[in-house]
C-alpha positions in Angstrom: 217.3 154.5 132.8 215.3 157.5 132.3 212.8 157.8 135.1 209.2 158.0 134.1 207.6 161.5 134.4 203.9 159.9 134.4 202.0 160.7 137.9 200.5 157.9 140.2 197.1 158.7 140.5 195.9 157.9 143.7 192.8 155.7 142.6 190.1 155.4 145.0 186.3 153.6 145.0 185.3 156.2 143.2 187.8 158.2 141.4 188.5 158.1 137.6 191.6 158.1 135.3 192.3 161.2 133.2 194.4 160.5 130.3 195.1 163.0 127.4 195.0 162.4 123.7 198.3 159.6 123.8 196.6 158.0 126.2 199.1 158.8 129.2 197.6 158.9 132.8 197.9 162.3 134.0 196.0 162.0 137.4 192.5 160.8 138.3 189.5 162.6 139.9 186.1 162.3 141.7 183.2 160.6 140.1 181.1 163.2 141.0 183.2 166.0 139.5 182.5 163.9 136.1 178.9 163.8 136.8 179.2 160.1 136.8 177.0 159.0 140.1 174.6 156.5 139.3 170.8 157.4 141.2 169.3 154.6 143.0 172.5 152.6 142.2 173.6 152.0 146.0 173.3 150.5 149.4 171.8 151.7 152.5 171.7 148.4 154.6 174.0 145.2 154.2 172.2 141.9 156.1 175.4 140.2 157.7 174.4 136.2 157.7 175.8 135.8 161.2 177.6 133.2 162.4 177.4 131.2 165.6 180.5 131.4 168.2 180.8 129.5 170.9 182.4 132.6 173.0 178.6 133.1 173.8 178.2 130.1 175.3 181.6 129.4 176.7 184.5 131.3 178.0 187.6 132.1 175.5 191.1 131.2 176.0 191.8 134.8 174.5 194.9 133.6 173.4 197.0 136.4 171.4 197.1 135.2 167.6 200.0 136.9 165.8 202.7 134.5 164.9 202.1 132.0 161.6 205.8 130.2 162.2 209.1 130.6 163.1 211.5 130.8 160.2 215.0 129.5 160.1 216.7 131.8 161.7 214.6 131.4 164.8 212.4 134.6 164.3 208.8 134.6 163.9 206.8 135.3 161.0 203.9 137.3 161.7 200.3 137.7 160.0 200.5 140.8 157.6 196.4 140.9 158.3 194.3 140.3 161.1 190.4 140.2 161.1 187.6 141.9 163.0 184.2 140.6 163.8 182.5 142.6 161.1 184.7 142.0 158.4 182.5 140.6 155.5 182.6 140.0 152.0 179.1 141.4 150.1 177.7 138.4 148.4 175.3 140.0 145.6 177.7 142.3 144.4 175.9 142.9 140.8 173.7 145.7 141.1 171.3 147.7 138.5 168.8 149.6 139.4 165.9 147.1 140.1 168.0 145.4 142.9 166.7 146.8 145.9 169.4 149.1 148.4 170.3 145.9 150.7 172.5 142.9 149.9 173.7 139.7 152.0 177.0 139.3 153.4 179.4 136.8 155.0 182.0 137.1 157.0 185.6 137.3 155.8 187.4 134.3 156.4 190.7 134.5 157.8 192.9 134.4 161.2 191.6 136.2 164.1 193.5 138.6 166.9 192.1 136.5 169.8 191.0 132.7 169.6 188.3 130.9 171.7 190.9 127.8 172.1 194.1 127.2 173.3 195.6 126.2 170.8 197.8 123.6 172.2 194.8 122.1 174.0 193.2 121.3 170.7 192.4 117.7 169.3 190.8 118.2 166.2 189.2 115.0 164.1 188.7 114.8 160.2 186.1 113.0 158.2 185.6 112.8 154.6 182.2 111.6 153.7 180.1 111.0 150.3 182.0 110.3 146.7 185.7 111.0 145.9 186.5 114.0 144.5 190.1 115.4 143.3 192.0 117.2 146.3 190.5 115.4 149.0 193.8 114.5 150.4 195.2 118.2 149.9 192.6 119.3 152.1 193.3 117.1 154.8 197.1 117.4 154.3 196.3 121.6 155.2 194.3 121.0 157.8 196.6 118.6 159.8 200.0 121.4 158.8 197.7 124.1 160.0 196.8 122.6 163.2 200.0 121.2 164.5 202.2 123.2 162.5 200.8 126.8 162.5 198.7 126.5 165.5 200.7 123.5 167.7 197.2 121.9 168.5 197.9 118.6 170.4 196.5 115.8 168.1 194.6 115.2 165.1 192.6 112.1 164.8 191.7 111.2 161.5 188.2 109.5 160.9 188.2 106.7 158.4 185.4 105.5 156.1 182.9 108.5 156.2 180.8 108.9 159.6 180.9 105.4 160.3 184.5 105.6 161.3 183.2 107.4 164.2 182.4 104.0 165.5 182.6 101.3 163.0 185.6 98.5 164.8 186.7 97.5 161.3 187.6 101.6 160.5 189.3 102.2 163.8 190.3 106.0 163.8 194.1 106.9 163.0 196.2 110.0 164.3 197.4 112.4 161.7 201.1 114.0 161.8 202.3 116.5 159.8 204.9 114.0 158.5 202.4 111.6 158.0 201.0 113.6 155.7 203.9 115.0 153.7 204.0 114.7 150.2 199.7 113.6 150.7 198.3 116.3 148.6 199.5 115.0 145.7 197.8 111.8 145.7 194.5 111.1 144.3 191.3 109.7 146.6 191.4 110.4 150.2 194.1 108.7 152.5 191.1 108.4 155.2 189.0 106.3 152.6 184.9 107.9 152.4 181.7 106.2 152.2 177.9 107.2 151.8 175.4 107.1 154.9 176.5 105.7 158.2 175.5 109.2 160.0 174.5 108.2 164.0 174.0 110.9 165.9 174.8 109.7 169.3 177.9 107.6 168.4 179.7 110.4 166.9 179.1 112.5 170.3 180.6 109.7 172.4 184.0 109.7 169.7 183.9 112.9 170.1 183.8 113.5 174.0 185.7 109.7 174.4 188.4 111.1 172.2 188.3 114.8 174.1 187.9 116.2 170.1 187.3 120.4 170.4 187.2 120.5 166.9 185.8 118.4 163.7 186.2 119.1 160.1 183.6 117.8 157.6 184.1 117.6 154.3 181.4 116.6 152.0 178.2 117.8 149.7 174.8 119.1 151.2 174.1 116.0 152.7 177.2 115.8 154.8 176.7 119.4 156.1 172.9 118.8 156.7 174.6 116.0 159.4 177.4 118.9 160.2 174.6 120.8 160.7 173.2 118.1 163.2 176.4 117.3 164.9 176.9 121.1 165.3 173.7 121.3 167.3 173.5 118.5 169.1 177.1 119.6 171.0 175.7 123.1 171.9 172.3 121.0 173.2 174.6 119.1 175.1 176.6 121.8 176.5 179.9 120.4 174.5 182.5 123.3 174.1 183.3 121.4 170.0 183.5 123.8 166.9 182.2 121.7 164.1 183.8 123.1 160.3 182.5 122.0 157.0 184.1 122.4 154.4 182.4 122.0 150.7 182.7 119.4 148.3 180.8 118.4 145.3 182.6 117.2 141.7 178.9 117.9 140.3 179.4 121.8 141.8 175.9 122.0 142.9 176.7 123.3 146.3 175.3 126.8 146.3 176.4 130.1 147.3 180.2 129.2 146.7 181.7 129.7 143.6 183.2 126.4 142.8 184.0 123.4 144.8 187.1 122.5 144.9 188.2 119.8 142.6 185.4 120.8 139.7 188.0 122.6 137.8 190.7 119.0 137.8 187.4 116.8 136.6 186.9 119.5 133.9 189.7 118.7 132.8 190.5 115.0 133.4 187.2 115.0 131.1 188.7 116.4 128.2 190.8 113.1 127.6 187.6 111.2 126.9 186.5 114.3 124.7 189.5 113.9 122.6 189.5 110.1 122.6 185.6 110.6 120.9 186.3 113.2 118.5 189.1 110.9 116.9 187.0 108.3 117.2 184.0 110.4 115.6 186.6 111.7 112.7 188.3 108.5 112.0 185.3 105.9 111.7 184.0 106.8 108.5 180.9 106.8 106.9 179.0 109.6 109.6 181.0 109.0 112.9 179.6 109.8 116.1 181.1 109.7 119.5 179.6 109.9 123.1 180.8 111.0 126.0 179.1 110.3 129.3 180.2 112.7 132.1 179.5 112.7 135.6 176.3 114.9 136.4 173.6 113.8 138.9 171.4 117.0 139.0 173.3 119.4 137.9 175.1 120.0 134.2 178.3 122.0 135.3 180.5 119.3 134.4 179.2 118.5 131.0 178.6 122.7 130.3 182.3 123.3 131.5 184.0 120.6 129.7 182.1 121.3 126.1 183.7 125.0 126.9 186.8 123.8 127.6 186.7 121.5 124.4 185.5 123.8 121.9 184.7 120.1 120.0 181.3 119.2 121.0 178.3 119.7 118.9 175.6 119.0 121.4 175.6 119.2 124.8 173.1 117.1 127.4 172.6 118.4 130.8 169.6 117.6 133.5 168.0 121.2 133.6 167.4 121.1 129.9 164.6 118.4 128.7 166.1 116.6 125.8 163.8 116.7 122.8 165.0 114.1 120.1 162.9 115.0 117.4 161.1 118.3 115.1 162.8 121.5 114.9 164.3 121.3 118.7 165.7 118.0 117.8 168.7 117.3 118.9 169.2 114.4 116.3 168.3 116.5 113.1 170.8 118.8 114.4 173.3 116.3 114.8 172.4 114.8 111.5 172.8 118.5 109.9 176.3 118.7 111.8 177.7 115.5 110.6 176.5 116.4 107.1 178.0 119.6 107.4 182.0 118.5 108.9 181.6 114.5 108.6 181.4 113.7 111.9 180.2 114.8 115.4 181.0 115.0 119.3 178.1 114.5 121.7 178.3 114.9 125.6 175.5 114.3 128.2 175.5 114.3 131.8 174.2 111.2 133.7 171.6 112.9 135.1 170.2 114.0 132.0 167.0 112.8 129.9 164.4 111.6 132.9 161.4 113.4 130.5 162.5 110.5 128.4 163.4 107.4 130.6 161.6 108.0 133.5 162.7 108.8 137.2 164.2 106.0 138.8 162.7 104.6 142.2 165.9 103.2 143.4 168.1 105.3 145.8 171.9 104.7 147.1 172.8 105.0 150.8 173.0 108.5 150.8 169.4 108.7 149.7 170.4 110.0 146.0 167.9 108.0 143.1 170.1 105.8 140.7 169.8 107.3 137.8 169.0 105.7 134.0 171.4 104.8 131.2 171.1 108.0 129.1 174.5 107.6 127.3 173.6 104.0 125.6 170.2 105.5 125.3 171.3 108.2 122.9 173.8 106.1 121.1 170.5 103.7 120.5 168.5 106.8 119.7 170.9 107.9 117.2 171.8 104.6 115.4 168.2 104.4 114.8 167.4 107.7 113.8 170.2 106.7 111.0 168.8 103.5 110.3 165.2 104.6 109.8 167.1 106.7 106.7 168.6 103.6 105.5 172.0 105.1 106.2 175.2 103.7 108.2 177.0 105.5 111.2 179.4 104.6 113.2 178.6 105.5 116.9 181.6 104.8 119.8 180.5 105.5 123.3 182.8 106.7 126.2 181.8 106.2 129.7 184.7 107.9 131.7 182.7 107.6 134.8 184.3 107.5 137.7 188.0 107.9 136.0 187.7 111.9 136.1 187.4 112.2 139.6 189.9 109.6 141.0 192.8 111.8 140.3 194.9 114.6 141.8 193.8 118.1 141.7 195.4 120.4 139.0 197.5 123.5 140.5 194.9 125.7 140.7 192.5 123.2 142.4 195.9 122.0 145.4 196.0 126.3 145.8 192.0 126.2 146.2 192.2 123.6 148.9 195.0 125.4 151.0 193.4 128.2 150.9 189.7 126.2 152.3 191.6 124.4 154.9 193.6 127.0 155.9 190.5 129.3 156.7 188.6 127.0 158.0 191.3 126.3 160.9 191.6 130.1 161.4 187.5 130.0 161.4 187.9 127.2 164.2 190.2 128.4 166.4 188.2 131.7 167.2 185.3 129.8 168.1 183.1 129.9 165.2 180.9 126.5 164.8 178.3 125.5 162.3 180.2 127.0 159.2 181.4 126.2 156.2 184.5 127.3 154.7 183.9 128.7 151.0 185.0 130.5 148.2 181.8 133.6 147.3 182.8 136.6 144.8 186.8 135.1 144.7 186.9 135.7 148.4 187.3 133.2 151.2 184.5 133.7 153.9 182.8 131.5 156.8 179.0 130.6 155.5 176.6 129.4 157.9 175.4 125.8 157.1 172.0 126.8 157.4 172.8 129.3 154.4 174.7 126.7 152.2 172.1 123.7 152.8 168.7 125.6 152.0 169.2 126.0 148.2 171.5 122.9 147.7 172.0 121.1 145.7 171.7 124.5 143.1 171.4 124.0 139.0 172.7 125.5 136.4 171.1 128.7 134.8 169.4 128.0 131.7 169.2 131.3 131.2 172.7 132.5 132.2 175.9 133.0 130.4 177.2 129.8 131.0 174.6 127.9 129.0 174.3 131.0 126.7 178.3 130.4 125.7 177.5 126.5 125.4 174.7 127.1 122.4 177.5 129.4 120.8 180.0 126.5 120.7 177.1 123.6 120.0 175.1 125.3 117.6 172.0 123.3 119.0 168.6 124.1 119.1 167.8 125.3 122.4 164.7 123.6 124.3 164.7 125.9 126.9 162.9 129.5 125.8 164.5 132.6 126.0 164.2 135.8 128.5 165.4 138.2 125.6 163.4 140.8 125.4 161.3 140.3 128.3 
C-alpha cells in the first residue's frame, strides 16, 4: 500500500490546521500567527476547591503505589499514569468574555505515587443508603475488586440496610470477597439491601473503631453525604485516622456539580418501555386517545426531560421547575387538544414532582425528611377527561405509572463502565489519604469533590432556560410557561 504523503501536524492548545483547496492537511501553525487570540478571553487565577487529607493530621505509610496486578505470566502490570497533588480538572470551562479571568477546580481523580495507608492494613466498610438506583451493586462489586484485588486491603465489611446496619441486630454486617461478589454487577438493587434515615452519629463511630474500619464508602444522594459529611468530621474531632468516601447517587440527577449520576442514563431508558406501551395505547384507542406516563421526578425534571428526548413521541412534557398552566394560550390542554386534532392521538409525560401550583405542597414527609408528593399523573388524566367532556366529546385516556419499575433494574453498559470508573477512583482517592470527598464525574473527567462543594447547591434543577429544556419544546411543541432570556 502506497504510503500516505500527508504531514502530521503537531497540534497543540493553540495551534491551527492549514489545509489547501482539497482540503488536505498540510501542517498547522500558531494562533497568533493567524491573528486569532481572543482579548479578555483567558485565565489569570484558577481557585483549586481543596481537599482534606488526613497526612496533615496523621503520619503516612508512604507506601510506593506503582503496580495495578500481576498478570498471568507472573509479571506486574503497572499504572501508565500517576497523579500529583495539584492535578485538577477546571470546572467552568465555558468562557466568553463576561466571565471573569478565574474559574473553580477539582482535583483529578486517579491513583497516587505514595498512599497514606498500608494497603494491606486496610478494612474498609460499605453502605448504600436512600432509594434504589440501577448499578448499585456494580459499584460495590468495584469497590470490594479494588480493595482486595488491586490494593490487597485485609477485609471489607459490608453494611446492610442503610446507616442502621451500622448497629441495627436484625442487619448484622457481612464481609465482602471478591468472589462473593463475582458476577454482582449485573444484578439489579443492591446486594447490601438500603433504607432511608437511621443516621446515629455515635453508633456508627463505635462500628467503625469496634470493627478497626480505616476506610468507609457512602453511597447515596445529598442527604447521605450531608451525614458523610458528619461522619467525616466527627473521626478527625475524635482523632480517628478513617478516610470517609462518598460516592454520588441520585436516579432523579439532582446532585450538583457532577455531570450525571450514575444509573440516570439505565432509568432513561427503562422509561422508554412505558413511553411506548402509551403511545400504542394513545394510537390504538380510538376516538382521541391519550396516554400518561408518570416518571420518577421528586424536584427535579431530568428524568421526564431526558426520556421525552430519547422518545421523540411525546407531545407534552411535565416537569417540577415549570408551573403547569392548564388553561388560555399556555394551556397545556388546548395544546394537547390541538395535537390530537392534528395526528389523532397524543403522548403525555409528567414527573411526580410536578404541578404543586395546582395541588398544593404536601405536609407529609418520609424518613429521610423528603415531603410526599401529590398524585399529579391521575390529576391530569382527570383534568383532561374533563376538559373533553365539557366539549361534549369522548377520549380515551390510559395512564402508566412505571414508578418504581425503572429503577429496579441493572445498569445499561455505559452506566456498569460509569460505576467502575466511580469506585475505582474513589479507592485510589482513599488510599492517599483524602477524606470528606466525593467521587464524581465534572466536564467528562473523574475528580475528588469536597462534600462541602457537592451538598451546598443540592439537590440542583433543571435549567429552564438551558438547552435541555430548549430541545424538549422542539420535540413537544408546547407552549412554554416559563419566559424567555432571548434577547435580553
Amino acid at each position: 500500500m502506497e504510503e500516505d504523503p500527508t504531514p502530521i501536524p503537531s497540534v497543540g492548545l493553540r495551534k491551527h490546521l492549514i489545509t489547501n483547496e482539497d482540503g488536505v492537511i498540510t501542517g498547522s501553525v500558531c494562533a497568533e500567527d493567524l491573528g486569532h487570540t481572543e482579548s479578555g478571553m483567558f485565565l489569570d487565577k484558577i481557585i483549586m476547591c481543596e481537599v482534606p487529607n488526613l497526612n496533615v493530621k496523621f503520619p503516612s505509610s508512604l507506601a510506593p503505589n506503582r503496580e495495578i496486578t500481576v498478570n498471568t505470566q507472573g509479571s506486574p502490570t503497572c499504572y501508565n499514569k500517576l497523579l500529583g497533588p495539584r492535578d485538577c480538572i477546571i470546572y467552568e470551562h465555558v468562557r466568553d468574555k463576561n466571565k471573569p479571568p478565574t474559574a473553580k477546580a477539582f482535583l483529578r481523580a486517579g491513583p497516587r505515587p505514595e498512599l497514606h495507608f498500608n494497603p494491606t492494613e486496610v478494612r474498609g466498610a460499605i453502605v448504600t443508603c436512600g432509594g434504589l438506583c440501577p448499578g448499585l451493586n456494580s459499584v460495590v462489586h468495584h469497590l470490594v475488586e479494588t480493595m482486595l484485588l488491586t490494593y490487597k486491603a485485609d477485609k471489607v465489611f459490608g453494611i446492610r440496610g442503610g446507616f442502621a446496619g451500622f448497629y441495627d441486630e436484625a442487619t448484622p454486617a457481612v464481609e465482602l470477597t471478591s468472589e462473593g461478589v463475582e458476577f454482582l454487577q449485573h444484578q439489579p438493587g443492591s446486594v447490601l439491601g438500603s433504607s432511608r434515615g437511621g443516621f446515629d452519629l455515635d453508633k456508627i463511630i463505635k462500628f467503625l473503631v469496634d470493627n478497626k474500619v480505616n476506610q468507609l464508602y457512602i453511597i447515596g444522594g445529598d442527604g447521605t453525604h450531608r451525614g458523610a459529611l458528619r461522619i467525616a468530621s466527627e473521626c478527625m474531632q475524635r482523632g480517628l485516622n478513617i478516610s470517609v468516601t462518598g460516592i454520588p447517587k441520585t436516579i432523579d440527577n439532582d446532585l450538583d456539580i457532577i455531570d450525571r449520576s450514575f444509573g440516570f442514563l439505565t432509568a432513561v431508558e427503562s422509561a422508554q418501555a412505558a413511553i411506548q406501551a402509551a403511545t400504542t395505547e394513545a394510537k390504538c384507542n380510538l376516538p382521541n386517545g391519550i396516554g400518561v406516563v408518570k416518571l420518577m421526578g421528586r424536584s427535579a425534571g431530568y428524568i421526564a426531560a431526558y426520556a421525552t428526548m430519547a422518545s421523540g413521541d411525546v407531545d407534552l412534557c411535565l416537569v417540577p421547575e415549570s408551573p403547569i398552566v392548564l388553561e388560555g394560550p399556555s394551556g397545556c390542554i388546548p395544546h394537547l387538544m390541538k395535537r390530537v386534532e392534528e395526528k389523532g392521538y397524543a403522548v403525555v409525560v409528567v414527573a411526580e414532582g410536578a404541578g404543586e401550583e395546582l395541588l398544593g405542597e404536601s405536609t407529609a414527609k418520609d424518613a429521610s425528611g423528603n415531603k410526599r408528593l401529590p398524585a399529579i399523573g391521575k390529576f391530569m388524566k382527570g383534568a383532561i377527561e374533563d376538559a373533553y367532556h365539557a366539549e361534549d366529546k369522548i377520549c380515551n385516556v390510559k395512564y402508566i405509572d412505571p414508578s418504581y419499575m425503572i429503577r429496579s433494574v441493572a445498569a445499561t453498559a455505559f452506566d456498569q463502565i460509569y460505576c467502575m470508573q466511580l469506585a475505582q477512583n474513589a479507592v485510589h482517592g482513599a488510599m492517599a489519604g483524602y477524606t470528606a470527598f466525593s467521587a464524581g464525574v465534572v466536564n467528562n473527567r473523574t475528580v475528588y469533590i469536597p462534600i462541602t462543594e457537592l451538598v451546598e447547591n443540592s439537590p440542583r434543577c433543571l435549567n429552564m432556560h438551558g438547552r435541555t429544556w430548549e430541545r424538549v419544546l422542539t420535540i413537544t411543541r408546547q407552549p412554554n410557561t416559563i419566559e424567555s432570556r432571548a434577547g435580553k
